[in-house]
C-alpha positions in Angstrom: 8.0 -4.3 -18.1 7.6 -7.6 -15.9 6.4 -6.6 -12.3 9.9 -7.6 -9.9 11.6 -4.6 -12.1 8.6 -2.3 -12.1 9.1 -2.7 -8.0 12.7 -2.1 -8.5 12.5 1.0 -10.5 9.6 2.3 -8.1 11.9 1.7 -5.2 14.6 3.6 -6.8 12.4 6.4 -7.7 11.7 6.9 -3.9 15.2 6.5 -2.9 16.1 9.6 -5.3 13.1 11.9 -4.4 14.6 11.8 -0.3 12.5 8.8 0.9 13.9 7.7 4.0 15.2 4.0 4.2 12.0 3.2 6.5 9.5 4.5 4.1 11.1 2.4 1.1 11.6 -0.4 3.4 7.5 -0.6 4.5 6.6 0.4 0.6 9.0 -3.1 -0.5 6.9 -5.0 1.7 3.6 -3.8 0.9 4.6 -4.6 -2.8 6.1 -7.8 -2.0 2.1 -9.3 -1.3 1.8 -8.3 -4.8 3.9 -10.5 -6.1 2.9 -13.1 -3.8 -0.5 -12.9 -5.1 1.5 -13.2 -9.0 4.0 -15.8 -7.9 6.8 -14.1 -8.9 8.7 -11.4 -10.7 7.4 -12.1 -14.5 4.2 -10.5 -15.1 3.7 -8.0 -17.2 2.3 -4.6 -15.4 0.8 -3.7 -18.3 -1.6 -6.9 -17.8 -2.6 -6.3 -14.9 -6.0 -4.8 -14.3 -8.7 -3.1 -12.0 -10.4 -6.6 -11.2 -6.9 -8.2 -10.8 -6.1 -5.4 -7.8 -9.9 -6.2 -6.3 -8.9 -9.9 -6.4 -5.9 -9.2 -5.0 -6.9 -7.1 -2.0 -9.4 -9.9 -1.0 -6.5 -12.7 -1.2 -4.4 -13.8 1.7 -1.8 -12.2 0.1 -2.9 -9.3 1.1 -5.2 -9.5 4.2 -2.1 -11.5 5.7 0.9 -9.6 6.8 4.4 -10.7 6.9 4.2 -11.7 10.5 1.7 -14.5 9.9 -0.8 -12.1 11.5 -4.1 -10.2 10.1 -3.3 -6.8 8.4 -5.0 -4.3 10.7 -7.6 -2.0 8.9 -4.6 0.9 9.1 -2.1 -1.5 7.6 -5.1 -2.5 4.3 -5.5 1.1 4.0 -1.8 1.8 3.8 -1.8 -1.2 1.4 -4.2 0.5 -1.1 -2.2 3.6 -1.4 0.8 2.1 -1.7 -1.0 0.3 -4.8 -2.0 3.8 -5.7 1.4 5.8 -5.7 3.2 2.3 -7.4 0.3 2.0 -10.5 0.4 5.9 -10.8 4.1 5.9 -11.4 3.8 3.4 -13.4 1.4 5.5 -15.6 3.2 8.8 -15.4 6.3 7.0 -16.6 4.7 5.1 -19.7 5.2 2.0 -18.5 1.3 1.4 -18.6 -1.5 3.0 -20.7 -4.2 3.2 -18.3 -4.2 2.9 -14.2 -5.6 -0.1 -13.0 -5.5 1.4 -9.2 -7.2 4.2 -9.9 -10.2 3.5 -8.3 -9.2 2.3 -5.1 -10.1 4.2 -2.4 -7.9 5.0 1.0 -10.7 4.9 3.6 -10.6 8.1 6.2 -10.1 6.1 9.6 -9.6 7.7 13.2 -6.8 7.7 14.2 -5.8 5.7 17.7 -3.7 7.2 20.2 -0.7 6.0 20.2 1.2 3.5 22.9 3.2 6.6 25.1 5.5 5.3 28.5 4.4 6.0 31.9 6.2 8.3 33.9 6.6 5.8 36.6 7.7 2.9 34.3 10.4 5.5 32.6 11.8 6.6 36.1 12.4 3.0 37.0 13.8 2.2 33.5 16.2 5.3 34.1 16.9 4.4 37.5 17.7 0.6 36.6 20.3 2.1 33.6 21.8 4.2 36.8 22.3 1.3 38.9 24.7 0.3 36.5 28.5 1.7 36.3 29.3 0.4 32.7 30.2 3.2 30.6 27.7 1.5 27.7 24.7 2.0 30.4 25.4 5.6 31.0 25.4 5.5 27.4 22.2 3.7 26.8 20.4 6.0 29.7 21.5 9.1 27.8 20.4 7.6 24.6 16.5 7.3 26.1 17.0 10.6 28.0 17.3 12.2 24.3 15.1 10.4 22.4 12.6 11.1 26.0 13.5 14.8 25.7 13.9 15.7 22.3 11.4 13.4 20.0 13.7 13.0 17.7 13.9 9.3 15.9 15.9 6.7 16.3 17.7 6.9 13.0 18.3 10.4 13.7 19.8 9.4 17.0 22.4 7.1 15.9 23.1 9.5 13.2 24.4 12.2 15.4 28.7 13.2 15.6 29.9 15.1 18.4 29.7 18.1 16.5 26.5 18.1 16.2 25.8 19.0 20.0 26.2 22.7 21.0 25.8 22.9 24.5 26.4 26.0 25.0 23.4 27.3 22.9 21.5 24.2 23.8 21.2 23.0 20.5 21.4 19.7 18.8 21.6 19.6 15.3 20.0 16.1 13.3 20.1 14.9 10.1 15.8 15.1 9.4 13.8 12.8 6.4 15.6 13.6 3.4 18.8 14.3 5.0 17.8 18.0 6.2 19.8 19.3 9.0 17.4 20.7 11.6 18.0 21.8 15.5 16.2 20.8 18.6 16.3 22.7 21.5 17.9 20.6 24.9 16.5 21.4 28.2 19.2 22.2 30.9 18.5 18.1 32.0 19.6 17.2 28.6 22.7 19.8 28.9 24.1 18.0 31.9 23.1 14.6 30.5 25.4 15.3 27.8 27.9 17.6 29.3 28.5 14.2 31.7 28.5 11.9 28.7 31.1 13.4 26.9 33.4 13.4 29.2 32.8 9.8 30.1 32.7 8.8 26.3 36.5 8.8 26.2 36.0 5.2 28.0 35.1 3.9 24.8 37.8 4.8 22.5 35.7 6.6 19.6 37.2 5.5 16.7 35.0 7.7 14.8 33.3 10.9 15.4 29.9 9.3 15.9 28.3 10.9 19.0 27.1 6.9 20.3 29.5 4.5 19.6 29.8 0.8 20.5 32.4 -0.8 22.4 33.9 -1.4 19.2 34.5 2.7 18.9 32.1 2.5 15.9 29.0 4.1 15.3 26.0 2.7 17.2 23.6 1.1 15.3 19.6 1.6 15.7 18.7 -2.0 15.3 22.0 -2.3 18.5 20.4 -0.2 20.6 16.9 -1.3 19.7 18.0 -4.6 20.9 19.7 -3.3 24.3 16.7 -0.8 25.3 14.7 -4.3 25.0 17.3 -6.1 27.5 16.9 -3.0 30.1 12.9 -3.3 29.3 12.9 -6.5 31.0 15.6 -5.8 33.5 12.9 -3.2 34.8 10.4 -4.9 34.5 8.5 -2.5 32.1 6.5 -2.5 29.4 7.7 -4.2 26.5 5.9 -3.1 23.9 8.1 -0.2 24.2 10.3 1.0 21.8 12.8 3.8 20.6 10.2 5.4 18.5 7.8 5.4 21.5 9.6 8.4 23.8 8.5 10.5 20.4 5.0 9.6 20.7 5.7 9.9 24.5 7.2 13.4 24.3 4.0 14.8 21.7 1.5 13.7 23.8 3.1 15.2 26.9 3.8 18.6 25.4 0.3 18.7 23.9 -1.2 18.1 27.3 1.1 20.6 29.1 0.4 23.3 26.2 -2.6 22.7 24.4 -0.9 23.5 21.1 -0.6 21.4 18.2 1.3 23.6 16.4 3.8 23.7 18.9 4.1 19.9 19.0 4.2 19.7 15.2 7.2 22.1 15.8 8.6 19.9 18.3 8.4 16.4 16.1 9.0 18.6 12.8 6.3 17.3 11.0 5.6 19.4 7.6 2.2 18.5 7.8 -0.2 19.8 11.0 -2.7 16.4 10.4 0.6 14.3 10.6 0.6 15.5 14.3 -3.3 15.7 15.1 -3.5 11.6 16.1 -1.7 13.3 19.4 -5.4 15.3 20.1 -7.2 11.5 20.1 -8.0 11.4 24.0 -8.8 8.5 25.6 -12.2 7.8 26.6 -11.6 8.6 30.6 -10.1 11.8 29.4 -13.2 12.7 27.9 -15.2 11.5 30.8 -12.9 13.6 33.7 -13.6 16.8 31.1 -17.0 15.9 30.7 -17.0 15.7 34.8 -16.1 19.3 35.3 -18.6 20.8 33.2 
């Protein structure tokens, strides 16, 4: 089997076992440095060997990203497994005799805490949206007072039809990873968020029974609203390295600090795994110096 359909069968193998369109996207472009490193689609997996993969991870193929920039240590350690989970496959499958990745190692790195939004800079976000008495910015505002409020993901977002929001049990059903419907609880803010931009939805003739829609009446996309939460970013003047999957990190770190339970935050994001969630416990170093303080 030459290595372009190798990827393409791998792809499709994660596709049917529920991987979501994200994780198959990142997993093509890890793979894709692979056959940067081979040129192109024609060699034979069953060539390739443990030295080959050592060669490889040392190449500019591999220690540059798609972006022109660096790979980060996270992103080469992501890289290796990636090489891991595609050789083993390939193994389990027949394709190859022996695994040439075997012996690559994912190193165990610490976590970094990850980029969360300032209360200050979301209230002025917020209040910019409010300023504003287009029917798509009281859209847009209740789209970040969601994603703020529940930590759910974009894609799940977009993905939500009106019946999916039960206000009167305070409920909001989403589509999860591998398409499993699971509730989130709304706060009585998010209640009257809603309640409000239902009504006010009609404006934009829904053509569909897409909870967001576009002035179009169609579904909202993420990459659309992605792009307008970017315009308001600026508008605001607030930080741009802000995006939709930020108010989840932003929520988990907030709940965490409020509670001081990871399981409850692992609840919250619905994460099957508890080490998934434990990058929220990474304090910062002035945390650790104002605890340190009050000893």
């Amino acid at each position: 089997m030459r290595l372009g359909a190798a990827i393409d069968g791998f792809l499709q193998y994660l596709e049917g076992n529920g991987c979501s369109v994200h994780t198959v996207r990142s997993y093509l472009s890890d793979l894709r440095s692979l056959l940067c490193f081979y040129g192109g689609n024609r060699t034979p997996v069953d060539r390739i060997a443990p030295a080959h993969l050592s060669k490889f991870l040392t190449s500019p193929c591999a220690l540059v990203g798609p972006t022109g920039r660096p790979r980060s240590p996270g992103a080469l350690n992501r890289l290796r497994a990636v090489l891991r989970s595609f050789f083993r496959w390939l193994h389990e499958t027949g394709h190859i005799r022996s695994n040439p990745a075997c012996a690559l190692r994912v190193r165990s790195l610490r976590p970094t805490p990850p980029v969360v939004v300032d209360r200050h800079e979301e209230r002025r976000l917020l209040e910019t949206m409010r300023r504003s008495d287009d029917a798509l910015a009281h859209r847009d505002r209740v789209m970040v007072e969601v994603l703020s409020g529940t930590g759910i993901r974009i894609g799940e977002l977009v993905g939500l039809d009106v019946g999916d929001v039960n206000l009167r049990a305070a409920l909001l059903t989403i589509r999860a990873k591998g398409g499993v419907p699971e509730a989130r609880h709304l706060n009585r803010r998010l209640v009257r968020s809603l309640r409000t931009y239902l009504r006010r939805r009609k404006r934009l003739e829904p053509s569909s029974n897409a909870l967001f829609v576009g002035r179009s009446g169609r579904r909202l996309t993420a990459r659309h609203f992605a792009r307008r939460l970017r315009g308001w970013l600026t508008e605001a003047c607030v930080d741009p390295r802000i995006t939709p999957h930020t108010f989840r990190h932003t929520l988990a770190t907030r709940l965490l600090g409020a509670t001081g339970n990871l399981r409850l935050v692992q609840r919250a994001l619905g994460h099957r795994r508890i080490d998934t969630t434990s990058r929220y416990a990474q304090l910062p170093d002035e945390a650790l110096a104002t605890a340190l303080e009050a000893i």
